[in-house]
C-alpha positions as CSV (number, residue, x, y, z in Angstrom):
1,X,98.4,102.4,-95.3
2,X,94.7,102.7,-96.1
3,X,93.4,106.4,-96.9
4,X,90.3,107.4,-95.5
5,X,89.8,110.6,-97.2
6,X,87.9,110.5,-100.8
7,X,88.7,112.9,-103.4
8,X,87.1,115.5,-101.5
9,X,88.9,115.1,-98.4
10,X,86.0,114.2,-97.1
11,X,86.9,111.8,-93.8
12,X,84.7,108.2,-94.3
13,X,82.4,107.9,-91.4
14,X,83.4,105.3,-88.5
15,X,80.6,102.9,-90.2
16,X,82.2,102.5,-93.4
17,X,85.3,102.1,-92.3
18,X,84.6,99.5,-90.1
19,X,82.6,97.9,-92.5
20,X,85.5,98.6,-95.3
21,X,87.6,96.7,-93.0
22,X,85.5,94.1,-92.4
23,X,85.1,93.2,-95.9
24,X,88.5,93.4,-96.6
25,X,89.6,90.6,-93.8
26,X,86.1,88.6,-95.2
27,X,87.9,88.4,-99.0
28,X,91.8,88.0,-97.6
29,X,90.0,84.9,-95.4
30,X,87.5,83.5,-97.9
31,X,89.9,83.3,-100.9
32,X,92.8,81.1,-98.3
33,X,89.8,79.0,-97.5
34,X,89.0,78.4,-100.9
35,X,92.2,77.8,-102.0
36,X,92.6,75.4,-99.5
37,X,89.4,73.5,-100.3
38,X,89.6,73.3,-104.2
39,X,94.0,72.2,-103.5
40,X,94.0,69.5,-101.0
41,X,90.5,68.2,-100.3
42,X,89.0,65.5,-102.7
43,X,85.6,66.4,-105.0
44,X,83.5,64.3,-102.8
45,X,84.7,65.5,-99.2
46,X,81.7,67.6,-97.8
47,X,81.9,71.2,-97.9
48,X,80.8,71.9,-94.4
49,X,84.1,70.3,-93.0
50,X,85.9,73.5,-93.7
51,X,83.1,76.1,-93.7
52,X,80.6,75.3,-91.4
53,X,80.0,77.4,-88.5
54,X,82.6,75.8,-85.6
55,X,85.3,74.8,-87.7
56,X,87.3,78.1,-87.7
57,X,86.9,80.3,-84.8
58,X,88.5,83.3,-86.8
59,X,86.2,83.0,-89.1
60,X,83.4,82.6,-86.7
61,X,84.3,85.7,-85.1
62,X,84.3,87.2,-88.6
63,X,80.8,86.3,-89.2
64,X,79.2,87.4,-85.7
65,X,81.0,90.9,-86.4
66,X,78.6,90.7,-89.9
67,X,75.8,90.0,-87.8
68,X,76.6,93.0,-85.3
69,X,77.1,95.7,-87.7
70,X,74.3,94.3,-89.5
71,X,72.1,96.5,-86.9
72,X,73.4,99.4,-88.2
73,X,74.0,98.9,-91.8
74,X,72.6,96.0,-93.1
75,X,71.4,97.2,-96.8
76,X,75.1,98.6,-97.2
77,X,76.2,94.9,-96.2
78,X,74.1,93.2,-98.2
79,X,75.0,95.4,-101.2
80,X,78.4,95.0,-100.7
81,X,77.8,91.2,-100.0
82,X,76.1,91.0,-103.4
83,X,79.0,92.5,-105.1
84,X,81.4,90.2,-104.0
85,X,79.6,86.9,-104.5
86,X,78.8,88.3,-108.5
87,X,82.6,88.5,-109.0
88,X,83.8,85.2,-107.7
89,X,80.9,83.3,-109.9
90,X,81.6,85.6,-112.8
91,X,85.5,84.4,-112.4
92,X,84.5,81.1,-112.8
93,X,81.8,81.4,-115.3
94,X,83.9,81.7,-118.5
95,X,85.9,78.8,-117.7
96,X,82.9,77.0,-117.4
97,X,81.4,77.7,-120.0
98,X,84.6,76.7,-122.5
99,X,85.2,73.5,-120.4
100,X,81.1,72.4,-121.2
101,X,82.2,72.9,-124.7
102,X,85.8,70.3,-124.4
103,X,83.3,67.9,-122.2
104,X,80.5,67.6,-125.5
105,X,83.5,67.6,-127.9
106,X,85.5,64.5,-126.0
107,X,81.8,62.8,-125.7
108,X,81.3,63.2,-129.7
109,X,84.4,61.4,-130.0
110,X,84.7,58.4,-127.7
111,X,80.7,57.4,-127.8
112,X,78.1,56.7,-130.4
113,X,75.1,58.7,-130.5
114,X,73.2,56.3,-128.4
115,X,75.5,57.0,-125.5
116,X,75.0,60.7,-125.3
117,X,74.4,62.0,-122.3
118,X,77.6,62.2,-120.3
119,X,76.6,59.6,-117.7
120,X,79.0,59.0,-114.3
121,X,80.4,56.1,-116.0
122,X,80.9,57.7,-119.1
123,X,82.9,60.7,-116.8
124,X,85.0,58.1,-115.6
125,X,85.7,56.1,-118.4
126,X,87.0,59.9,-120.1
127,X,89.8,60.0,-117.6
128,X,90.0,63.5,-119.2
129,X,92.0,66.6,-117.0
130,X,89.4,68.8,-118.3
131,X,85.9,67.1,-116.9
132,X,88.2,67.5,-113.2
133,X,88.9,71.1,-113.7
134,X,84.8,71.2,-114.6
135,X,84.0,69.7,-111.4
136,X,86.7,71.6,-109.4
137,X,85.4,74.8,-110.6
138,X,81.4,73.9,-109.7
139,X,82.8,73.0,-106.4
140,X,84.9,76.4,-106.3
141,X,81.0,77.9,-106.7
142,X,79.5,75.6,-104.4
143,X,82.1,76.9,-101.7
144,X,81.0,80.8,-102.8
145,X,77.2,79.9,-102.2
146,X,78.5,78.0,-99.0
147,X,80.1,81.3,-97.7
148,X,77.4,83.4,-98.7
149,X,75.2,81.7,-97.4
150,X,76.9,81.9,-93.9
151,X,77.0,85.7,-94.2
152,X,73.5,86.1,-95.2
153,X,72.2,84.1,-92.3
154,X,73.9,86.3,-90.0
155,X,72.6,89.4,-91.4
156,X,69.4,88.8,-91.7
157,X,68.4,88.6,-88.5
158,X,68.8,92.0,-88.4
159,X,66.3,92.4,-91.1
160,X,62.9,93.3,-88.6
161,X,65.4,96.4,-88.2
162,X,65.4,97.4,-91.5
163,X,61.4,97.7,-93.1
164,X,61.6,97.9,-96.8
165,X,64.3,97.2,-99.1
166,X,62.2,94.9,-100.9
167,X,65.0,95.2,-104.3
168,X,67.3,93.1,-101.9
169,X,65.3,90.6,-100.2
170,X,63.6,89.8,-103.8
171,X,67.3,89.3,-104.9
172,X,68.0,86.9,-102.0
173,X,64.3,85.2,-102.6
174,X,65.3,84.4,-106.2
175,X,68.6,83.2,-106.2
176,X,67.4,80.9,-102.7
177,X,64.5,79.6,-105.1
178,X,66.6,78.9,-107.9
179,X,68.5,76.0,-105.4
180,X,65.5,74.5,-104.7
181,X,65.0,73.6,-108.5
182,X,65.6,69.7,-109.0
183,X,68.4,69.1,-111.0
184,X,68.0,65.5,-112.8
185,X,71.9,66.4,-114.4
186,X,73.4,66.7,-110.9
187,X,72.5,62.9,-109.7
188,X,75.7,61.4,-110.8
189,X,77.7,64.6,-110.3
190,X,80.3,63.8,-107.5
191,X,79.5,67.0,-105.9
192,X,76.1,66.3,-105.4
193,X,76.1,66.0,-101.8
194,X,77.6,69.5,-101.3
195,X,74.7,71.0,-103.9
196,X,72.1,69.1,-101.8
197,X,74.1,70.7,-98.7
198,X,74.0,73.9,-100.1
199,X,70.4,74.0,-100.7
200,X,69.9,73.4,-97.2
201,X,71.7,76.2,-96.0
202,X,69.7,78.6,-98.6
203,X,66.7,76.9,-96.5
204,X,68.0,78.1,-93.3
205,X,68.5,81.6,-95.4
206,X,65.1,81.3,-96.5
207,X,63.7,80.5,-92.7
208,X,65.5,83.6,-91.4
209,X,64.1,86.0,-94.2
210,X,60.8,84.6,-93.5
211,X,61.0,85.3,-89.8
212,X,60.3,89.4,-91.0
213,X,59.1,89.0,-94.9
214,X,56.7,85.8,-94.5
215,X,54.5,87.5,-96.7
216,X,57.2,88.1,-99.9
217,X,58.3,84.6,-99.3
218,X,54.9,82.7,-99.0
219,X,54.2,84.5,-102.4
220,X,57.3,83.4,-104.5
221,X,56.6,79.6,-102.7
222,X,53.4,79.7,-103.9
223,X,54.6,80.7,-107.2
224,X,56.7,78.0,-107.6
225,X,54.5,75.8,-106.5
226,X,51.4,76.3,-108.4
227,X,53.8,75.9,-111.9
228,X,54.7,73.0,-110.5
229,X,51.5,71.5,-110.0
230,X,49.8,72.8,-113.1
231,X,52.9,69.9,-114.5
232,X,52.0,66.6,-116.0
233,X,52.7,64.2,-113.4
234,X,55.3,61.8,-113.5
235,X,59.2,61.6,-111.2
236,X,60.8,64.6,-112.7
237,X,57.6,66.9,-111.5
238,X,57.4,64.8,-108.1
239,X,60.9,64.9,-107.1
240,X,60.3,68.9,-108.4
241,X,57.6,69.5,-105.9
242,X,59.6,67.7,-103.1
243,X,62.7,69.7,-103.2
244,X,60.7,72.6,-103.4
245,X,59.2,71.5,-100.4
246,X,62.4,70.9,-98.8
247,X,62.9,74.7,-98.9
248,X,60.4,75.6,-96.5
249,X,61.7,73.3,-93.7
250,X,63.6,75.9,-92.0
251,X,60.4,78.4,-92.2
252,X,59.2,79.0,-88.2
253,X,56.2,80.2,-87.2
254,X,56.1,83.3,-85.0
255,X,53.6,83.6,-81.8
256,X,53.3,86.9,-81.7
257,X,51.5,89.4,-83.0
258,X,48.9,86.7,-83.6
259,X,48.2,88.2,-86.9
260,X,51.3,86.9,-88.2
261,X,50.6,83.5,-86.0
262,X,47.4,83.7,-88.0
263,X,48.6,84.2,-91.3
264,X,51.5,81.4,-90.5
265,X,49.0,78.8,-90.4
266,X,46.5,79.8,-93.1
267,X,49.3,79.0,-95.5
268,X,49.9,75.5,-93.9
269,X,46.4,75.3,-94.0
270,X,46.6,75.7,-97.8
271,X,49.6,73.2,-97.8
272,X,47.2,70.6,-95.5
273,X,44.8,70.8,-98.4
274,X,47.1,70.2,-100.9
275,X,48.5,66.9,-99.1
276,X,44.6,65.4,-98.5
277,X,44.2,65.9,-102.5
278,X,47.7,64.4,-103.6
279,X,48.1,60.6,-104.2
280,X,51.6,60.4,-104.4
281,X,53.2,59.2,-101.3
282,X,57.1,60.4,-101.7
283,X,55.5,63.7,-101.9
284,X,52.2,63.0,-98.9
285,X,55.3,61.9,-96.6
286,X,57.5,64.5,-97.7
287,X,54.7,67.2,-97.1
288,X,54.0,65.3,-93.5
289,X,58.0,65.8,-92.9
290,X,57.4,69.3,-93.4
291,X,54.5,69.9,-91.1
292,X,56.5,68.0,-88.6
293,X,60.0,70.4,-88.5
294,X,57.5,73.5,-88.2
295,X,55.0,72.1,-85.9
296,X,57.9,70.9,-83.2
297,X,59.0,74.4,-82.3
298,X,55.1,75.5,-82.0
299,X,54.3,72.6,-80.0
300,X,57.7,73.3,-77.2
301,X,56.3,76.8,-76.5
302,X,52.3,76.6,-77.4
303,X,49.8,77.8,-74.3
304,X,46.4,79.3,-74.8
305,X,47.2,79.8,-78.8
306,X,45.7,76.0,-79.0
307,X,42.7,77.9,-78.7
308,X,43.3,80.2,-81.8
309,X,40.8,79.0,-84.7
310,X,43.1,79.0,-87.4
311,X,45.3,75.9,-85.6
312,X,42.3,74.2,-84.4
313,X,41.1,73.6,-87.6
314,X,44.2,73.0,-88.6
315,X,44.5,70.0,-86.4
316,X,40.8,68.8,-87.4
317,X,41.5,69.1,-90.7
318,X,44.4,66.5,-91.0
319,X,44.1,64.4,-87.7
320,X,41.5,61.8,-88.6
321,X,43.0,61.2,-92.0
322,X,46.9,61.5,-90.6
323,X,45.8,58.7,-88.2
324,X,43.9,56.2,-91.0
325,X,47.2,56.6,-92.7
326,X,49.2,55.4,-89.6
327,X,47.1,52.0,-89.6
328,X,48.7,51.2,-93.1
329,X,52.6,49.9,-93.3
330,X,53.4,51.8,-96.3
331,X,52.4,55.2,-94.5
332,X,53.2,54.6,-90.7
333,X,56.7,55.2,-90.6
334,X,56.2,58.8,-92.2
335,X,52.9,60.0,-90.4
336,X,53.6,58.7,-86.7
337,X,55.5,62.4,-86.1
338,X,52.9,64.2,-88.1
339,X,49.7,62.6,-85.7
340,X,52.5,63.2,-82.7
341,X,52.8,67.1,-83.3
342,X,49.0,67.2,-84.3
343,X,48.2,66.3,-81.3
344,X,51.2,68.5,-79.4
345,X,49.7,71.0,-80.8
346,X,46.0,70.3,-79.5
347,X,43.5,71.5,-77.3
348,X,43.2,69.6,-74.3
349,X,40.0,68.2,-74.5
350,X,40.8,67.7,-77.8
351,X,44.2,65.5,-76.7
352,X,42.5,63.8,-74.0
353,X,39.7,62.6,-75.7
354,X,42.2,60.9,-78.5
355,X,45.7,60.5,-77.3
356,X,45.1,57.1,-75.8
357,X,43.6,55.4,-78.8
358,X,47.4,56.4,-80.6
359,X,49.3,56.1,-77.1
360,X,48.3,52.5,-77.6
361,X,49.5,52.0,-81.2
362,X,53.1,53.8,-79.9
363,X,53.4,51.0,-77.4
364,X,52.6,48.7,-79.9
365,X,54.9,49.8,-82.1
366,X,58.0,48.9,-79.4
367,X,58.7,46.3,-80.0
368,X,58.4,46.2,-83.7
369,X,61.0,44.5,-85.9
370,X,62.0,47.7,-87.8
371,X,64.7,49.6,-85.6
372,X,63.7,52.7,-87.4
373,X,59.6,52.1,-86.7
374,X,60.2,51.4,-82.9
375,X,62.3,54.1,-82.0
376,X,59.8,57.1,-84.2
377,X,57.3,55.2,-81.7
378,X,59.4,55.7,-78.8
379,X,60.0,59.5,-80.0
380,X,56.7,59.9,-80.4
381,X,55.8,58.7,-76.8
382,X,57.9,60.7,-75.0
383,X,56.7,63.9,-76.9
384,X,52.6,63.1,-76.1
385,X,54.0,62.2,-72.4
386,X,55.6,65.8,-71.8
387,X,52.3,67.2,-73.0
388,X,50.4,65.3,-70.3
389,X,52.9,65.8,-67.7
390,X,54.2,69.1,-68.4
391,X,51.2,71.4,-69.9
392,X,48.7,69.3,-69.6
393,X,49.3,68.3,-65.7
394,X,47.8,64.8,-66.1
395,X,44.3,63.6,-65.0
396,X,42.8,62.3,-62.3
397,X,45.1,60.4,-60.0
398,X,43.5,56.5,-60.9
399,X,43.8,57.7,-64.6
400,X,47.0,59.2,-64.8
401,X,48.3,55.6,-62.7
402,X,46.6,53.8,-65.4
403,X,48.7,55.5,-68.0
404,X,51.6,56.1,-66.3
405,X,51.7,51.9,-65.8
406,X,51.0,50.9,-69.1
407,X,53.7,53.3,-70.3
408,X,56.2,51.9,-68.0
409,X,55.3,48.6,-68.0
410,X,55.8,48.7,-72.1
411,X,59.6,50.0,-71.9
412,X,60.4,48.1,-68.7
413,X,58.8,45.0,-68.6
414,X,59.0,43.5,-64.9
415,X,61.3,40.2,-65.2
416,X,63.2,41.5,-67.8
417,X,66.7,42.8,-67.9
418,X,66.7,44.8,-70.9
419,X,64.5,47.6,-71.7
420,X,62.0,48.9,-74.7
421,X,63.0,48.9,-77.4
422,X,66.7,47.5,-77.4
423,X,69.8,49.6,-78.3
424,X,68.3,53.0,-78.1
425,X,70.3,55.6,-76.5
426,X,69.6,55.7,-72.4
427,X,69.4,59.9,-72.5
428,X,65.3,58.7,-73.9
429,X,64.3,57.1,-71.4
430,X,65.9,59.5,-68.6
431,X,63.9,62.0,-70.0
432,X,60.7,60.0,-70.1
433,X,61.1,59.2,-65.9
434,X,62.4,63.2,-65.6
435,X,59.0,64.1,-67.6
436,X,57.1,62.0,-65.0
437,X,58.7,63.4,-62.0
438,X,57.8,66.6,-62.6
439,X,54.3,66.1,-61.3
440,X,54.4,62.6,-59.9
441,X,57.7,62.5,-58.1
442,X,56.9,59.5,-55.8
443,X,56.2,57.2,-58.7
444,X,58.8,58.3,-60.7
445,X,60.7,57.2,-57.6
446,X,59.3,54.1,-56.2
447,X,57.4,52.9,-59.3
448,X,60.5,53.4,-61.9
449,X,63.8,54.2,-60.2
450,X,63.5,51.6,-57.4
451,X,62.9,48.9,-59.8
452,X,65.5,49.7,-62.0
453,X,67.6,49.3,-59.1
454,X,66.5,46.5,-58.2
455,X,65.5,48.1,-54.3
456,X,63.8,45.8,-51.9
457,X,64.7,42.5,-53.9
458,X,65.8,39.7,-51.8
459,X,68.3,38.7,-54.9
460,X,70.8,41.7,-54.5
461,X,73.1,40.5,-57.5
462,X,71.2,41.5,-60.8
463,X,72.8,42.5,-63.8
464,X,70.9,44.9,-65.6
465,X,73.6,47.1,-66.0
466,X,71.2,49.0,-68.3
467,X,68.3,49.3,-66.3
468,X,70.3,50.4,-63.5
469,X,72.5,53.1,-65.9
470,X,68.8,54.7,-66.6
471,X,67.5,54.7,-62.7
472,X,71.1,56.1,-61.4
473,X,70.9,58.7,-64.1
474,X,67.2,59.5,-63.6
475,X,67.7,60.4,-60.0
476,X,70.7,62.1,-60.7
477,X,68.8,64.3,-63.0
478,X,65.7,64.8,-61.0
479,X,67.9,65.6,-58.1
480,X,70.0,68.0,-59.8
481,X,67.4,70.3,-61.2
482,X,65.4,70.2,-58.5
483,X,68.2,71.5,-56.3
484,X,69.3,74.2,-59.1
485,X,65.5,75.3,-59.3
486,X,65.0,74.8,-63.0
487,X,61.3,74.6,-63.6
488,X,59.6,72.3,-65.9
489,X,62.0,70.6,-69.0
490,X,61.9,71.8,-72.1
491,X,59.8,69.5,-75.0
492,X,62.5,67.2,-76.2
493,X,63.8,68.4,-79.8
494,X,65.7,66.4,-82.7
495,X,67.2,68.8,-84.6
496,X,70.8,70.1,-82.9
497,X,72.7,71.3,-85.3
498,X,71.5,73.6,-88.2
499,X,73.4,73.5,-91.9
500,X,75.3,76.7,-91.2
501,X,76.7,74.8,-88.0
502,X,74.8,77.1,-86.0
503,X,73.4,75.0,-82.7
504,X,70.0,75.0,-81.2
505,X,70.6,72.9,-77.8
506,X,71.8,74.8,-74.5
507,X,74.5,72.5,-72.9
508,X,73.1,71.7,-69.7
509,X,75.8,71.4,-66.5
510,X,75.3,69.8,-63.6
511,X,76.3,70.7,-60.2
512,X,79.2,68.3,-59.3
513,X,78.5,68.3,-55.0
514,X,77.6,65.8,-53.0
515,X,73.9,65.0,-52.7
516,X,74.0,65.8,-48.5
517,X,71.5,64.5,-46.6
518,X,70.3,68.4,-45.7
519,X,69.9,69.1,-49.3
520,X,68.3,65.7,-50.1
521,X,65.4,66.9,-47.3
522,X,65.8,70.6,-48.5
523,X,64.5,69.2,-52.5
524,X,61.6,66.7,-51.2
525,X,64.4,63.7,-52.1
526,X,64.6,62.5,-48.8
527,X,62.1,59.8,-48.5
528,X,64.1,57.8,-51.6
529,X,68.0,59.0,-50.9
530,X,68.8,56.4,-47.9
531,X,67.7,53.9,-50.8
């Protein structure tokens, strides 16, 4: 049994013993999982199959407790948390170390000098026990960062709790930083999809840090970034600059106080003059990818900060040339969210006065032979559409019909039996008709939903099983949350599920009564439920 006492006889406080235990179920757990991994799963099976966040409830439960003591105790934690993730890479790191040495030796002697770097062909052509315990062992680390990873997430978002402590978040900084490094070595390496994996969770690490130390993490960024730059250019130094990129993707701006809104978007100000100087367009459209997963979650919950000076330059700054870079094939794909959320993200004179000229390119863009092109147009409709419905609140009532037509019109054309463009999941344009019921029920209604049901035809046998699937859903939707009272729908978002596993969509539930006639009246659904 476990003594409480030090040599003092001294009784532990409640905290540490709980945190004691805590640690001690987290290494019993972590070292079965691991185990488990590294003696039944293949090199190439994705890490996040055992360890992500959903997978093992126990463990789950494990990591909340982290994140709920983290309240209380969080520099302990992370000390202790520290600790343990030195010793598992230290017990690996020997091994390592001897087994780089047998790989260069076999290499010496089955390839001439001209075949010297150990290639994924020359790996294989080894056969050699040694290169798989290599491998086995970088995926035993992988698995560590994976794990640690998990916990740190958790913890810090206690951090706002905690002011100071800069020793530990520098630590966290650096060894994040060090993952987003591009590693030219690891391209043929057979674990490369879990070191790309794991690099995304230390981005979601990195976003959570910078939710309460913006100011530390903006700095080692821009350290980083400025080496970079100051590079030769060539693909070594590009695919450098993306990856480093990549690690800000998780970064979210905060609202409030409006000092740190402020100082959020004077450093994407900084990154919005970078992309109009650079010429290389893997890194312009990863840089507009960027923009795009920070911008999103600003545009869902932005009022009267649209107003604030630092985002309406901003969007000044990069609008005009975003959009001349949409008219161009090589660029569209990439900069059609970027002009989306610029405009999200707008004043509304400002949206008005523009969003029609790109509303038309969107509809254009339907239709268009690329799968991947016509549904970022369709995304990029529905988003502009719930800022004129939703925060906006439309026009006048001949322009908002004028829109509203062309809009509808484009995705169902009359005569047609399909819809918009083809095999795109229905939940899109369900949310496009909810969007427009919001504040013009009685088109939504007799304009969409009756036509997709064909109401008032003479021919009553129609199959657009399709078209009727959207209009059936659509009222069922409208109906449902007008009778559970739910206000205006959220901005639709891409991004579910987060590295870690951890979720970002609320399941919606539906009530599962009858639609009475009472209620029907009750809602304002009465005119279109006899239909």
């Amino acid at each position: 049994m476990m003594n409480h006492f030090d040599n003092n006889n001294v009784p532990d406080k409640p905290g540490e013993v709980i945190l004691r235990k805590l640690f001690h179920e987290f290494t019993i757990l972590t070292e079965k999982k691991i185990d488990t991994i590294l003696t039944t799963e293949s090199l190439e099976k994705p890490l996040a199959k055992w360890l992500q966040r959903g997978e093992d409830q126990i463990f789950d439960q494990l990591l909340t407790a982290f994140g709920t003591t983290a309240e209380h105790c969080l520099p302990s934690q992370l000390r202790l948390l520290f600790e343990w993730y030195q010793r598992q890479i230290d017990a690996t790191a020997v091994f390592a170390e001897e087994n780089q040495r047998i790989i260069k030796s076999n290499q010496e002697a089955q390839f001439s000098s001209k075949s010297g770097s150990l290639t994924k062909s020359n790996i294989q052509s080894l056969d050699n026990s040694d290169i798989e315990i290599y491998y086995l062992l970088e995926k035993r680390d992988l698995a560590v960062e994976f794990i640690f990873c998990l916990v740190l997430i958790e913890v810090l978002k206690q951090l706002p709790l905690h002011p100071g402590y800069d020793d530990l978040t520098n630590h966290i900084e650096k060894l994040a930083f060090k993952h987003f490094k591009f590693r030219e070595d690891a391209q043929s390496n057979p674990n490369l999809s879990n070191i790309n994996m794991i690099a995304d969770l230390y981005a979601e690490v990195i976003g959570v840090l910078a939710h309460s130390r913006f100011q530390s993490v903006r700095k080692c960024f821009m350290n980083e970034f400025n080496e970079l730059r100051s590079r030769d250019p060539g693909p070594i130094t590009t695919h450098s600059i993306i990856s480093l990129l990549m690690g800000m993707k998780f970064f979210r701006i905060k609202m409030v106080p409006i000092e740190e809104f402020e100082a959020s978007f004077q450093f994407m100000h900084e990154c919005a003059q970078y992309f109009q100087e650079v010429k290389d367009k893997d890194i312009k459209h990863a840089l507009a990818g960027l923009f795009v997963e920070i911008l999103v979650p600003v545009a869902a919950t932005v009022k009267n900060e649209v107003n604030v000076p630092c985002l309406k330059n901003f969007v000044e700054l990069l609008y005009s040339p975003c959009l001349d870079l949409c008219t161009k094939k090589k660029h569209c794909l990439a900069l059609f969210p970027l002009v989306t959320c610029l405009l999200c993200v707008s004043q509304k004179t400002f949206f008005l006065t523009n969003w029609h000229y790109f509303l038309a390119m969107c509809l254009g863009h339907l239709k268009n032979r690329d799968p991947k092109m016509s549904r970022v147009a369709l995304e990029s409709l529905y988003r502009l559409l719930w800022v004129y419905m939703i925060r906006i609140k439309c026009e006048s009532n001949t322009a908002t019909q004028t829109r509203l037509h062309s809009i509808v019109n484009s995705l169902f054309p009359k005569g047609s039996k399909g819809v918009v463009p083809r095999d795109t999941p229905l939940n899109i344009f369900v949310k496009i008709i909810q969007f427009i019921a919001q504040e013009r029920l009685d088109f939504a209604m007799k304009e969409i939903v009756f036509d997709l049901l064909s109401v008032g035809r003479s021919i009553k046998m129609v199959l657009t099983p399709e078209r009727m699937s959207i209009g059936l859903r659509s009222f069922l939707v409208v109906a449902d949350s007008l009778q559970q009272k739910d206000g205006e729908p959220p901005m639709p978002r891409t991004l579910g599920v987060l590295p870690s596993g951890n979720t970002l969509r609320v399941k919606k539930t539906f009530l599962n009564k009858m639609l009475t006639d009472e209620m029907a009246k009750n809602i304002g659904m009465s005119h279109y439920y006899p239909y």
